[in-house]
C-alpha positions in Angstrom: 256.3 -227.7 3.1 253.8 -228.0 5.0 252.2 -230.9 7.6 249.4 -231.6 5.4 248.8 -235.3 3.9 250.8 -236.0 0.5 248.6 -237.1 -2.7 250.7 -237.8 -5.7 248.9 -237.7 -9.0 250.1 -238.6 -12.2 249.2 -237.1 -15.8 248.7 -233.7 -14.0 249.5 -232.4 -17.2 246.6 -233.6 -19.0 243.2 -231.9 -18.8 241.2 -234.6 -16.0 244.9 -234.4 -14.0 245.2 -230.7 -13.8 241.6 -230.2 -12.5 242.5 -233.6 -10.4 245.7 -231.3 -8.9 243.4 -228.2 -8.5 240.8 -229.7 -6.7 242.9 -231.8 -4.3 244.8 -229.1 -3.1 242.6 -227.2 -1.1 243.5 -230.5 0.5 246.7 -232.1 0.3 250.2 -231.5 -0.4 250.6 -232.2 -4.0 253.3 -234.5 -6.0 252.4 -233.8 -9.6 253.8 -236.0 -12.5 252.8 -233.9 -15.7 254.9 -236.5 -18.4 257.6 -235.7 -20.7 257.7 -232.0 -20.3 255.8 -229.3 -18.4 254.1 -227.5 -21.5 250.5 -228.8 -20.6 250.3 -228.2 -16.9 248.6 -225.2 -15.6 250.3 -224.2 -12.7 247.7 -225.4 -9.8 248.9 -225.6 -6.5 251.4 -228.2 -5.8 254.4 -228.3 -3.9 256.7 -230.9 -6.0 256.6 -231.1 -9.9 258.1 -233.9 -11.8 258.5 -235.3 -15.2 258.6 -238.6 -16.4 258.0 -240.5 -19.2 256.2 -244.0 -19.1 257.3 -245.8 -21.7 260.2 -246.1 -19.4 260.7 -248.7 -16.7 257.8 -247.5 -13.7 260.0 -248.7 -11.2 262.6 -246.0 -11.9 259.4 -243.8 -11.1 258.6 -245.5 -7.9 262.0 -245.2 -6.2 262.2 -241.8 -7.2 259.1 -240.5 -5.3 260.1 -242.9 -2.2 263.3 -241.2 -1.8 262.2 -237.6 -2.2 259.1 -238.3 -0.1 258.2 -241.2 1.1 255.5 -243.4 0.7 252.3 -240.5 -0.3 248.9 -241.0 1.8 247.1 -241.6 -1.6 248.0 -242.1 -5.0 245.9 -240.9 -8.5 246.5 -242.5 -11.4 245.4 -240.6 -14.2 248.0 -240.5 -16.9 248.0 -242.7 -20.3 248.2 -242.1 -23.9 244.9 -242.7 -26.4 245.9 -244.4 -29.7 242.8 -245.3 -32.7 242.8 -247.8 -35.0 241.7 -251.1 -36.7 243.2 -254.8 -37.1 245.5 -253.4 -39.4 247.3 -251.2 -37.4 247.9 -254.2 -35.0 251.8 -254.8 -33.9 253.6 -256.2 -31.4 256.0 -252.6 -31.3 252.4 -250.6 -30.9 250.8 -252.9 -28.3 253.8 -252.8 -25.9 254.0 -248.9 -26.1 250.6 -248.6 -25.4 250.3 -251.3 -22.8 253.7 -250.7 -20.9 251.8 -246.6 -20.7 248.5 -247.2 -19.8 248.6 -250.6 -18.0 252.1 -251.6 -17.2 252.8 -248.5 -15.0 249.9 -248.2 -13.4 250.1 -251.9 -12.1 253.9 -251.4 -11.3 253.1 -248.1 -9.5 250.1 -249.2 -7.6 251.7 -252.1 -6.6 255.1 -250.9 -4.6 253.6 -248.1 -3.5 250.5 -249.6 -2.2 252.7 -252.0 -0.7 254.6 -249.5 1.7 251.5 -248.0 2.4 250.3 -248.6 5.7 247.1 -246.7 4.7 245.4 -244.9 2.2 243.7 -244.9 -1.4 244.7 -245.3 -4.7 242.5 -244.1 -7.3 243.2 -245.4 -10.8 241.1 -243.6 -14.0 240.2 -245.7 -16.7 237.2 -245.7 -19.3 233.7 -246.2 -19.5 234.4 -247.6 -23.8 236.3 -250.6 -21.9 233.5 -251.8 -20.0 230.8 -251.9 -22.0 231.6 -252.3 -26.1 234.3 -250.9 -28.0 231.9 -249.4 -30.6 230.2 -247.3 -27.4 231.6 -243.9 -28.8 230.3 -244.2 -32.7 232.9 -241.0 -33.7 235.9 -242.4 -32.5 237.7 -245.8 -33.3 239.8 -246.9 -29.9 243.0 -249.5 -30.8 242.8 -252.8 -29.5 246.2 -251.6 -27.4 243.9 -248.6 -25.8 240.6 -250.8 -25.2 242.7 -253.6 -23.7 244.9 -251.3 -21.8 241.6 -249.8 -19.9 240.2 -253.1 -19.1 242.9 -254.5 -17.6 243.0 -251.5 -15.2 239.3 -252.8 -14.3 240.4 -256.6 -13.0 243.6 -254.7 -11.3 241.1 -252.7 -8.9 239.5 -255.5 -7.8 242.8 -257.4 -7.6 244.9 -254.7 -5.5 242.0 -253.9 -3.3 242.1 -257.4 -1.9 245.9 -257.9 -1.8 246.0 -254.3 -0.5 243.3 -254.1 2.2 242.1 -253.1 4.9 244.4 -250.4 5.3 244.7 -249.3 1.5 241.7 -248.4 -0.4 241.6 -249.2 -4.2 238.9 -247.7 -6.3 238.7 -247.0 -10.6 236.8 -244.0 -11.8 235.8 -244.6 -15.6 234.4 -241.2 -17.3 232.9 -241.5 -20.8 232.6 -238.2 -22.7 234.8 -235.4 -20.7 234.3 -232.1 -22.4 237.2 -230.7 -23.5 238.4 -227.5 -26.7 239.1 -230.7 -28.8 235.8 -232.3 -28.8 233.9 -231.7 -32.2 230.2 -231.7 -33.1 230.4 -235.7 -33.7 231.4 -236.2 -30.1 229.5 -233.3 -28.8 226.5 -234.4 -30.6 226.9 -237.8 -29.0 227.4 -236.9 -25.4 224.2 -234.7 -25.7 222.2 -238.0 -26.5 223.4 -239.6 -23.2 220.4 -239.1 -20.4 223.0 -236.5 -18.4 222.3 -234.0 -22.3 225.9 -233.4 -22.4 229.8 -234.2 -21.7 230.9 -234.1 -18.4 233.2 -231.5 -16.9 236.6 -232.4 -16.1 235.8 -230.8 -12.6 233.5 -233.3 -12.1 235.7 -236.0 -12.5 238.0 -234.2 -9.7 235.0 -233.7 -7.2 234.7 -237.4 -7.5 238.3 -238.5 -6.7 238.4 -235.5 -3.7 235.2 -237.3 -2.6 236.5 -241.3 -2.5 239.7 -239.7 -0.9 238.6 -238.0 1.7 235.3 -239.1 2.5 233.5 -242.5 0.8 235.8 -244.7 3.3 233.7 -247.3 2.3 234.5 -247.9 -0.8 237.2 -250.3 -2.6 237.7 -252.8 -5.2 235.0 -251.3 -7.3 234.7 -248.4 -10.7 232.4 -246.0 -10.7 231.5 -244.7 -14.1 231.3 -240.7 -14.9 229.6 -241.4 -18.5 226.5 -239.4 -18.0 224.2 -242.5 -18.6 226.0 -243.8 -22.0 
């Protein structure tokens, strides 16, 4: 192992996570959660690979990456499940699964983490349909679970930057369309009408987090949308 500063990011199995992973270590040492199994990560550079499943308790999580390694210089936050549906499909069994994933986690993981960091950032990804109107993407249908799940992570940026600051940066990256070999011509047709003409890449995304890690030090407590203009 080398001396280099240690980035753990989570979801590095999913497609924004693995490019996250890729980018960042040309960097950093690289902890990468990639979920329930390894099938969907791509092998990028990283020196420690671990599953884990979120529906779980978070804090099973936590203590497992402090005693293997310590608190990590920064932390990326990019894993979380996306669910449609309507009023109907409203339950108290769907909205904890989907909250404990997306939101729960997150808040448990930034928290006792950022709280034995003595410096740092901690980027959390959320999305751009949670800030604005949940009828922003007209092809797809987000849950109320997903939508509320996304928001919250907004408030906890602003939140954790305060109770974590100076010495630990908090920011939120929201992307809207991120192209990807499941998009169809609905969603394709709509990210072309956004001012940017199309989706954006999921390399894209990960030039942004490389670029609040290592070099917008002025930054925290805010989101900064990757939507192309929606």
């Amino acid at each position: 192992m080398s001396e280099r500063l240690k980035v753990l990011v989570t979801g590095a199995g999913g497609l924004i996570g693995s490019a996250i992973v890729a980018e960042l270590s040309k960097h950093f040492d690289i902890i990468a959660h990639v979920g329930r199994g390894r099938n969907g990560y791509r092998g990028n550079n990283a020196f420690a690979i671990l599953s884990y499943d979120f529906s779980k308790d978070a804090e099973e999580f936590v203590n497992l990456v402090l005693r293997r390694w310590g608190p990590p210089w920064a932390v990326v936050l990019s894993h979380g499940i996306y669910e449609e549906g309507g009023v109907e499909d409203v339950s108290t069994e769907n909205l904890l699964r989907v909250l404990r994933i997306n939101l729960i986690s997150n808040l448990v993981i930034a928290s006792r983490l950022g709280a034995v960091m003595d410096e740092g950032v901690i980027v959390m990804l959320t999305d751009v349909v949670a800030r604005r109107r949940p009828w922003l993407y007209r092809s797809l249908r987000p849950s109320l679970a997903y939508l509320v799940s996304k928001a919250g992570l907004d408030y906890a940026v602003a939140w954790l930057a305060k109770e974590l600051g100076p010495g630990v940066r908090v920011v939120g990256i929201a992307p809207g369309w991120v192209r990807s070999n499941r998009m169809k011509e609905t969603h394709m047709r709509e990210a072309s009408e956004s001012p940017l003409g199309r989706p954006v890449e999921p390399e894209e995304v990960a030039r942004t987090v490389a670029w609040v890690i290592r070099e917008a030090r002025h930054l925290t407590g805010i989101v900064i949308e990757l939507s192309g203009g929606l």
